[in-house]
C-alpha positions as CSV (number, residue, x, y, z in Angstrom):
1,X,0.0,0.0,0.0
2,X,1.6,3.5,-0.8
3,X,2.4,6.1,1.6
4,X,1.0,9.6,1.2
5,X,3.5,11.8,2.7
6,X,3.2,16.2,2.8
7,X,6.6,17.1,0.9
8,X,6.9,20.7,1.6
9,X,4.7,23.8,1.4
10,X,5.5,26.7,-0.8
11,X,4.9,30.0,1.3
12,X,3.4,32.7,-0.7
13,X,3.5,35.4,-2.4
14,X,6.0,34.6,-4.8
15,X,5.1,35.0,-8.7
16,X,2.5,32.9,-10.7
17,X,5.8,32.4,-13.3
18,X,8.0,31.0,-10.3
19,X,5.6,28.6,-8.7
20,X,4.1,26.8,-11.7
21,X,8.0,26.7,-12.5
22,X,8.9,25.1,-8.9
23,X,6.1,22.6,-8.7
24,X,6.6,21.4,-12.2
25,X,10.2,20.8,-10.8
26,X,8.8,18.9,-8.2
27,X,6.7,16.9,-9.8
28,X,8.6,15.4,-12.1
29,X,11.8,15.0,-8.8
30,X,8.9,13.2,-7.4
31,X,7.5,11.2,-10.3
32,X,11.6,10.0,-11.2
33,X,11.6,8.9,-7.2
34,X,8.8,6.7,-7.7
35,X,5.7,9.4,-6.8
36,X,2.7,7.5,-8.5
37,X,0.8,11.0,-7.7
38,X,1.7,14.0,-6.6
39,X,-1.1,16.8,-5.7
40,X,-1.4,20.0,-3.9
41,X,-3.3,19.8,-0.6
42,X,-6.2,21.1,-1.0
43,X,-6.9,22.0,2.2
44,X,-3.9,24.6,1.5
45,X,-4.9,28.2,2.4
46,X,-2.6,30.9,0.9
47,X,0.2,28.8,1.3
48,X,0.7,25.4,-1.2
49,X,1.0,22.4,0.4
50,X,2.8,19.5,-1.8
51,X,1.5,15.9,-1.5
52,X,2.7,13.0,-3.1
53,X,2.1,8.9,-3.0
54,X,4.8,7.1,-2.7
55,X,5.6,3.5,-2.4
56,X,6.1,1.4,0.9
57,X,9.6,0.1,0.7
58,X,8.5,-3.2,2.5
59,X,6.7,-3.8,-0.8
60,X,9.1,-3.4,-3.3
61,X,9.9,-6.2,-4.9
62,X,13.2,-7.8,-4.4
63,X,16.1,-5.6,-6.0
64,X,14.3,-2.6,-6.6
65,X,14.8,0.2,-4.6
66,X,13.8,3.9,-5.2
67,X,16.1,6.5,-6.2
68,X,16.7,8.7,-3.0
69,X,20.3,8.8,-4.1
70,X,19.3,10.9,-6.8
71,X,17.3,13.2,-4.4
72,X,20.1,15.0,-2.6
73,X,19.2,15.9,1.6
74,X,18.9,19.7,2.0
75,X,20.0,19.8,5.1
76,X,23.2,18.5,3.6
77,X,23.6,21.2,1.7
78,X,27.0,23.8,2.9
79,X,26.7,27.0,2.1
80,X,29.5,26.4,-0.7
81,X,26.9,24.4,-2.0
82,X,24.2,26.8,-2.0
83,X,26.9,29.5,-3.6
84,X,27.6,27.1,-6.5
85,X,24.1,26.7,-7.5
86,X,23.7,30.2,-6.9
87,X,26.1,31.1,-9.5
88,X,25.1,28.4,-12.1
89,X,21.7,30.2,-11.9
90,X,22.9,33.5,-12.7
């Protein structure tokens, strides 16, 4: 049975452009991770709240795994890191 899990929430106001940009983003990190849906919450007020169904590793079948290497920790991020990026996006 999959596991619905709350992602993160998007705290507003940013602009139309950026968040159908960042959840598209998401969506598809998600989908590539295994997600077999991912929705906004929509109990969500002004702020977006990401939801997504994801599989129950105890049901995997044997040898498969899901991707989480691919999906790097954010809290594992240094600031070098966060400069890096930074700079590739300018």
């Amino acid at each position: 049975m999959p596991i619905i899990r709350k992602i993160l929430t998007v705290h507003s106001p940013i602009g139309p452009s950026v968040v159908d940009e960042l959840l598209t983003s998401i969506e598809g990190a998600l989908h590539r991770v295994g997600a077999t849906r991912v929705w906004i919450d929509p109990q969500s007020t002004h702020d977006l709240t990401v939801m997504a169904e994801l599989p129950d590793r105890t049901e995997l079948p044997p040898g498969a795994e899901l991707l989480d290497a691919d999906v790097p920790d954010p809290r594992a991020l240094d600031e070098e890191s966060l400069r890096d990026s930074d700079a590739a996006l300018a």
